[in-house]
Legacy VTK file of the C-alpha trace (Angstrom):
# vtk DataFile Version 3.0
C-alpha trace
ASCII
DATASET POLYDATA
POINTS 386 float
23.398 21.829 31.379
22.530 19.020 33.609
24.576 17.382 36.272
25.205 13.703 34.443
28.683 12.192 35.804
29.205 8.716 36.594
30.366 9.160 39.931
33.928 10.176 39.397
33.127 13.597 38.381
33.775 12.697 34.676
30.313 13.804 32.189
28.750 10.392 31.175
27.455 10.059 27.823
24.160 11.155 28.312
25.567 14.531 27.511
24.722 15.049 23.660
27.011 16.466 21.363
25.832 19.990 21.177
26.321 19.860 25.342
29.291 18.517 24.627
30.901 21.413 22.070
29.420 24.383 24.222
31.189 22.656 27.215
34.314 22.571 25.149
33.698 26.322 23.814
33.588 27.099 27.224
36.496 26.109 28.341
38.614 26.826 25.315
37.143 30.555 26.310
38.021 30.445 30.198
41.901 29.678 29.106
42.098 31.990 26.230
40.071 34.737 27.547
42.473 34.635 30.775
45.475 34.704 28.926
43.693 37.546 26.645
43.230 39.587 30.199
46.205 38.699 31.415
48.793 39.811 27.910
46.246 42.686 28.007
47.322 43.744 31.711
50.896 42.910 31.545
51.992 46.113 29.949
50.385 48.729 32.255
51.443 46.541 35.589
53.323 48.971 37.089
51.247 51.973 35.961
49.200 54.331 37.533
45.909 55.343 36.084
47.499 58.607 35.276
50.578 56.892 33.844
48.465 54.829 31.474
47.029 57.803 29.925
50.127 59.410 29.633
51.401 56.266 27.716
48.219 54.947 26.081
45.822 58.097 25.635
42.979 59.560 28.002
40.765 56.558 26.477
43.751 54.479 28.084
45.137 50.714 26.866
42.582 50.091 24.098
44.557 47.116 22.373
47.470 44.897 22.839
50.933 46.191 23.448
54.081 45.504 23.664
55.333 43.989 27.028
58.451 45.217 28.312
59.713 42.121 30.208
59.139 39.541 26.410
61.114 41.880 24.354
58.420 44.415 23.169
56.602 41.327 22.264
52.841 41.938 21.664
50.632 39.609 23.385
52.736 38.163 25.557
51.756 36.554 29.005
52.733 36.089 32.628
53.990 33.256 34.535
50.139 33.444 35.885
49.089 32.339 32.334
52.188 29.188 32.758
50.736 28.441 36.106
47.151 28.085 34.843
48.686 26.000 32.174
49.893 23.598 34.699
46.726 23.596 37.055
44.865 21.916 34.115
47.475 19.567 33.502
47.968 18.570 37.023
43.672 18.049 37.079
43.844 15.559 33.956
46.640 14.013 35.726
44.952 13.677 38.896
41.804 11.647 36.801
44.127 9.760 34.941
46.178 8.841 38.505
42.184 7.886 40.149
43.000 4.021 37.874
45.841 3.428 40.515
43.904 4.373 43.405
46.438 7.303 44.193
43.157 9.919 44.332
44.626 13.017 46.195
44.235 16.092 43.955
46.371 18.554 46.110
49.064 16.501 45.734
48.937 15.847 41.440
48.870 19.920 41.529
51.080 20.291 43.634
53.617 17.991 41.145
52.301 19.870 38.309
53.026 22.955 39.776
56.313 22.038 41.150
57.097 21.021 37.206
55.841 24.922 36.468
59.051 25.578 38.767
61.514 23.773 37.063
60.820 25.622 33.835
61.911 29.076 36.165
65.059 27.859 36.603
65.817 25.357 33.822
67.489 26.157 30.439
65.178 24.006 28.677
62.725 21.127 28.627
64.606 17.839 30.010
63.086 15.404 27.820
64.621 12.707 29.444
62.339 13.285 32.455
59.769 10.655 30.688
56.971 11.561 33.614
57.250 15.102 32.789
54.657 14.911 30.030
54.174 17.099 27.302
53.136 20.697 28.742
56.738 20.484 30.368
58.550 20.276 27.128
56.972 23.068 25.808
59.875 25.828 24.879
58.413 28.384 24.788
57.645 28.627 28.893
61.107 27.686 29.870
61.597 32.019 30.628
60.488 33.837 33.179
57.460 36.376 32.749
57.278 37.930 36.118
56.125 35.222 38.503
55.103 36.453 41.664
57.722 35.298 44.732
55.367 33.848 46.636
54.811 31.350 43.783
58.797 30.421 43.393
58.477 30.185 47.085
55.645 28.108 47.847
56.611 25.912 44.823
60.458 25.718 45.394
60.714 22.714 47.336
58.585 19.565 47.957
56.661 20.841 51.052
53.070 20.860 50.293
51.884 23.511 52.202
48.395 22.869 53.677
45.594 24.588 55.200
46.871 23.595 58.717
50.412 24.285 57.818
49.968 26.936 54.592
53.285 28.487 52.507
53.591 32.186 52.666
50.931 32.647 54.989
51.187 36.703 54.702
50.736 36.462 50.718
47.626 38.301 49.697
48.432 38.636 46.231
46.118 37.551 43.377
48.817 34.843 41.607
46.779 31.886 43.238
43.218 33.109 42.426
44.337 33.523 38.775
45.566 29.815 38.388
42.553 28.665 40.153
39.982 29.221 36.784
40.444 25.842 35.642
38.929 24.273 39.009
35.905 25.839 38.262
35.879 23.875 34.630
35.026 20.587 36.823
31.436 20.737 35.897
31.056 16.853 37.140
32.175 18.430 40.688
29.861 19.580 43.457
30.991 23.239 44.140
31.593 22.496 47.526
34.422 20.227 46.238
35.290 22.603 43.799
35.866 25.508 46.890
37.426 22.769 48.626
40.384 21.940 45.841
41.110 25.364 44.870
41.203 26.810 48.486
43.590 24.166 49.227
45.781 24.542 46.342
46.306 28.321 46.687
47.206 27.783 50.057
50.296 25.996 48.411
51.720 29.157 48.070
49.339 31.381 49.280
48.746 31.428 53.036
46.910 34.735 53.881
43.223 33.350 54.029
41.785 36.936 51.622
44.403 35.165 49.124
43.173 31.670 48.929
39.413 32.089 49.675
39.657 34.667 46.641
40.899 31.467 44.947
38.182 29.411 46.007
35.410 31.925 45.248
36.752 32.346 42.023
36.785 29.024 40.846
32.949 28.815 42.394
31.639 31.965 39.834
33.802 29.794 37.138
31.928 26.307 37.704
28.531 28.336 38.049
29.429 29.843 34.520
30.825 26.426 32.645
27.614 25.004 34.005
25.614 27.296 32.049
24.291 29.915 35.299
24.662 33.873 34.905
26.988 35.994 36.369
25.186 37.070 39.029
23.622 34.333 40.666
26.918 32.683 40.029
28.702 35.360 42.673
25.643 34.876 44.961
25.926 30.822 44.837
29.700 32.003 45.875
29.204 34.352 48.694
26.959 32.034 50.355
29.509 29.019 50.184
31.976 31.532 51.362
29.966 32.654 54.379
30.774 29.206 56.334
34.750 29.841 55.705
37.147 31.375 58.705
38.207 34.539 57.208
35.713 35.274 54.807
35.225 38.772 55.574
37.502 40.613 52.733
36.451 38.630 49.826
32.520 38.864 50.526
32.985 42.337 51.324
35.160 42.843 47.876
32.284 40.673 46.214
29.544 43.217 47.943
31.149 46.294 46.195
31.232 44.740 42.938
27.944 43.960 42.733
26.601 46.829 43.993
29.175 49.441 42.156
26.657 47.723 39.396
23.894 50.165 40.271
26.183 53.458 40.548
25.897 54.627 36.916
27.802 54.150 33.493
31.036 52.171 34.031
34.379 54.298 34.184
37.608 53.967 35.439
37.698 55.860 38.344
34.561 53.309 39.282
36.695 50.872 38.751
39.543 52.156 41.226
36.987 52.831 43.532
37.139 48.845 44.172
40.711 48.138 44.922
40.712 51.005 47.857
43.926 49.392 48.964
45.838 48.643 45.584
48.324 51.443 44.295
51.733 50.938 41.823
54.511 49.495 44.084
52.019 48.721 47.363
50.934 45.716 48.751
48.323 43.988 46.232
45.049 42.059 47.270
43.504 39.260 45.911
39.979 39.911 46.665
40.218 43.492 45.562
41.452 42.209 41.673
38.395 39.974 42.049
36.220 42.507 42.491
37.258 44.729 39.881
36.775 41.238 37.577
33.714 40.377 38.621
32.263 43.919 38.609
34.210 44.316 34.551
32.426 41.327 33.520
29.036 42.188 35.438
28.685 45.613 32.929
30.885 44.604 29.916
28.972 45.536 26.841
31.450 42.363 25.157
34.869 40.853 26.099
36.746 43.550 24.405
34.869 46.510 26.588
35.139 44.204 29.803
38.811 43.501 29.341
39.507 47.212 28.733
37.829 48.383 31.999
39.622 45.623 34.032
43.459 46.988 32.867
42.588 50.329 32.724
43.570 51.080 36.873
45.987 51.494 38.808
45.684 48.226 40.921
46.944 44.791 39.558
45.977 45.276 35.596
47.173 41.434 34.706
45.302 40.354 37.506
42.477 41.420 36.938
42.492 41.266 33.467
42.981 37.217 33.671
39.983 36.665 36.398
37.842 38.461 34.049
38.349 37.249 30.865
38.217 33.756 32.534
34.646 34.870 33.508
33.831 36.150 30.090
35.002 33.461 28.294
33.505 30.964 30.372
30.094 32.978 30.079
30.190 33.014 26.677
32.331 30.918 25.019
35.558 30.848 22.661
33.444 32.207 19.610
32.824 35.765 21.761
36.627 36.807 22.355
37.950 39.320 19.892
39.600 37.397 17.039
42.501 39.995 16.477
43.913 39.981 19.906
43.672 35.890 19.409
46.257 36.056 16.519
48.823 37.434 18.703
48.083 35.770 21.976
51.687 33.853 23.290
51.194 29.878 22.958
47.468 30.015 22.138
48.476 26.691 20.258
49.429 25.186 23.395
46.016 27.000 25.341
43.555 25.365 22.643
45.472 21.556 22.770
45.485 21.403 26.629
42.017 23.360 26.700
40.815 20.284 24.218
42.547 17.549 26.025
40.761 18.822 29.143
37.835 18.418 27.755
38.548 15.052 26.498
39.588 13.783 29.722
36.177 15.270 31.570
34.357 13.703 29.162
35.826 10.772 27.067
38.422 9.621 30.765
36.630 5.968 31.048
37.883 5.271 27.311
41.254 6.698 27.380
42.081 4.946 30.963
40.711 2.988 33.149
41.972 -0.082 35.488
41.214 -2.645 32.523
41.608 0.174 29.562
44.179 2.475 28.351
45.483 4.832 25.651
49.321 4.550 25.691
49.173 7.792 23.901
47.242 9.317 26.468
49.092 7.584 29.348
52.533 9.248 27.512
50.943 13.251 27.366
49.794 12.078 30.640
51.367 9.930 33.054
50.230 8.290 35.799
53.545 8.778 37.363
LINES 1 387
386 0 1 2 3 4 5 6 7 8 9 10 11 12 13 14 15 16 17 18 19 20 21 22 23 24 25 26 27 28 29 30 31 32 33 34 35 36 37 38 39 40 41 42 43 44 45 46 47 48 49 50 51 52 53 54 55 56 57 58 59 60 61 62 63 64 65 66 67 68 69 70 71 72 73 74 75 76 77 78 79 80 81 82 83 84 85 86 87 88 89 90 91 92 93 94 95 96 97 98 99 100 101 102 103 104 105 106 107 108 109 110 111 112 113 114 115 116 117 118 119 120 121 122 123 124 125 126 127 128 129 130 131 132 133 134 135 136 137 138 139 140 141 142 143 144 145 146 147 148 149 150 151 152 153 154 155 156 157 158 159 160 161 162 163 164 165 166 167 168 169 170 171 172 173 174 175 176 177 178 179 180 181 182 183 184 185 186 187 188 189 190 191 192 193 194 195 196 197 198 199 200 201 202 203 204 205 206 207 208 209 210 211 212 213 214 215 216 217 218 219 220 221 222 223 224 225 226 227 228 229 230 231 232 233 234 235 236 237 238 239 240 241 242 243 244 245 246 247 248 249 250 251 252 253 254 255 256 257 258 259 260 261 262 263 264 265 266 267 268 269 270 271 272 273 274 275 276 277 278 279 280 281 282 283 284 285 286 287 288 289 290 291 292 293 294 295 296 297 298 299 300 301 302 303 304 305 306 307 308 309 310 311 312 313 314 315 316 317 318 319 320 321 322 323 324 325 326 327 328 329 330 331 332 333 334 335 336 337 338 339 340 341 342 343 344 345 346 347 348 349 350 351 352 353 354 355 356 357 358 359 360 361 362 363 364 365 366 367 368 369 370 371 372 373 374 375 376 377 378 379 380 381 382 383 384 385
């Protein structure tokens, strides 16, 4: 897949249609295969590795099952799944706000995420809020699915937390890292740019630098992948980016074990614990170590259903990690390769597949939907410039 963008990271038309459709296969299978890994996860959270075999079998969590905090609903997801939601409609809001000359990115996701806040605490959609557009009067995300604190933190106010000046700055959690898959789906970017946005965006709410350079590395293996690269050059391409960053010690050393843990026989779970060294039920979490147990899942997965399986199947962060890797695998290998039954029960995969599609409209139909001397009032009313 060649780099064609007309210099405002939107895909030009010298992309032909079959680019085109496996560009938009692989993002319809970053979204849904994160929110696959993460409704996979959800239900052993709290679980040890022990405790999931108690409740699930000494194979472990094979399948879908019901969540405790959605009602025994089956395929249900997190407020990590509603955040990602928002990250991609604060990007096509950020292109659409370029026409005005109002070109900051932080700050569009850092709207769209503070909308993701309002549906925490709301009863329901305001639909008179006309800039809201329509992710934000979707009904089915006005309840909360276990959102992290330092996301209703960082996102409870209008503060934008910077680099400099960073929200949370002792979160190490994983929340921001997950969210950060659709930064990687700006194939039009330079990865550079792509580190760039995501690390500064998860330092919104997450200031501990393992948290939001996980983030940022993340997104990197994500671009790599929606740009057509394997896996493992894709982490490589990452670790050396990350090598210039402050900080950058726990995430390439997380990255390190996950590649090698490649070479140290048949894949198990125990293997996979053996990554997340600091991660137990009820302790402190860490992003970088639910990256590694991602990246190393979707290194050996045999296909998205065996890679999904090993990344829940531990007693670290199961949602977690489930999300970061089926974001990888879906991005790898498109919509077409995640496991059609687990699809059918997925929470709001209508609402995944319209926004995953309007994404990709906006990366690569933007000039004739907007533009300083063109617009789509349609377009301009899913997504304002407001």
């Amino acid at each position: 897949m060649g780099d064609r963008t007309n210099g405002r990271g939107v895909l030009t038309g010298l992309w032909g249609r079959a680019e085109q459709q496996d560009f938009r296969g692989r993002v319809r299978g970053a979204l849904l295969g994160s929110a696959l890994g993460d409704a996979l996860g959800a239900p052993v959270a709290e679980l040890s590795l022990d405790a999931i075999h108690r409740a699930h079998g000494p194979q472990g969590l094979l399948d879908p099952a019901p969540a405790p905090f959605a009602s025994g609903r089956r395929g249900a997801v997190t407020a990590a799944t509603q955040l990602t939601l928002f990250t991609v409609d604060g990007l096509i809001r950020a292109h659409v706000r370029r026409d005005t000359g109002a070109w900051h990115p932080p700050t569009d996701l850092h709207r769209a995420y503070r909308r993701w806040a309002a549906t925490q605490h709301d009863w329901g959609p305001d639909e008179r809020r006309a800039d809201n557009g329509w992710l934000a009067r979707q009904e089915w995300l006005y309840t909360r699915r276990a959102p992290e604190r330092s996301c209703l933190t960082g996102f409870g106010d209008d503060t934008l937390g910077t680099l400099e000046h960073p929200k949370n700055p002792t979160a190490r959690d994983a929340a921001a890292a997950v969210r950060s898959a659709p930064f990687g789906l700006l194939v039009g970017w330079d990865p550079g740019l792509v580190l760039q946005l995501a690390v500064e965006c998860a330092a919104q709410s997450h200031g501990h630098p393992a948290a939001y350079l996980s983030a940022g590395a993340f997104a990197v293996v994500v671009h790599g992948l929606a740009r057509g690269t394997a896996l493992d050059p894709a982490v490589r391409h990452a670790l050396g980016l990350l090598a210039a960053r402050p900080g950058h010690e726990p995430v390439t050393q997380a990255l390190g074990r996950a590649l090698t843990a490649v070479t140290e026989g048949v894949p198990s779970a125990k293997l996979v614990e053996s990554l997340s060294p600091g991660d137990a039920p009820g302790s402190d979490r860490h992003a970088e170590d639910a990256l590694a147990v991602a990246v190393y899942c979707a290194l050996v997965a045999e296909d998205v259903r065996h890679g999904l399986r090993l990344a829940v199947n531990h007693g670290g962060d199961s949602p977690a990690a489930g999300a970061l890797c089926g974001a990888l695998l879906g991005a790898l290998h498109g919509e077409t390769a995640l496991p059609a039954p687990w699809l059918a029960e997925l929470e709001g995969r209508a609402t995944l597949l319209e926004l995953a599609d309007d994404f990709t409209l906006e990366m690569t139909q933007g000039p004739s939907l907007h533009s300083p001397t063109t617009t789509s009032p349609a377009w301009l009313t899913r997504y304002p410039r407001a």
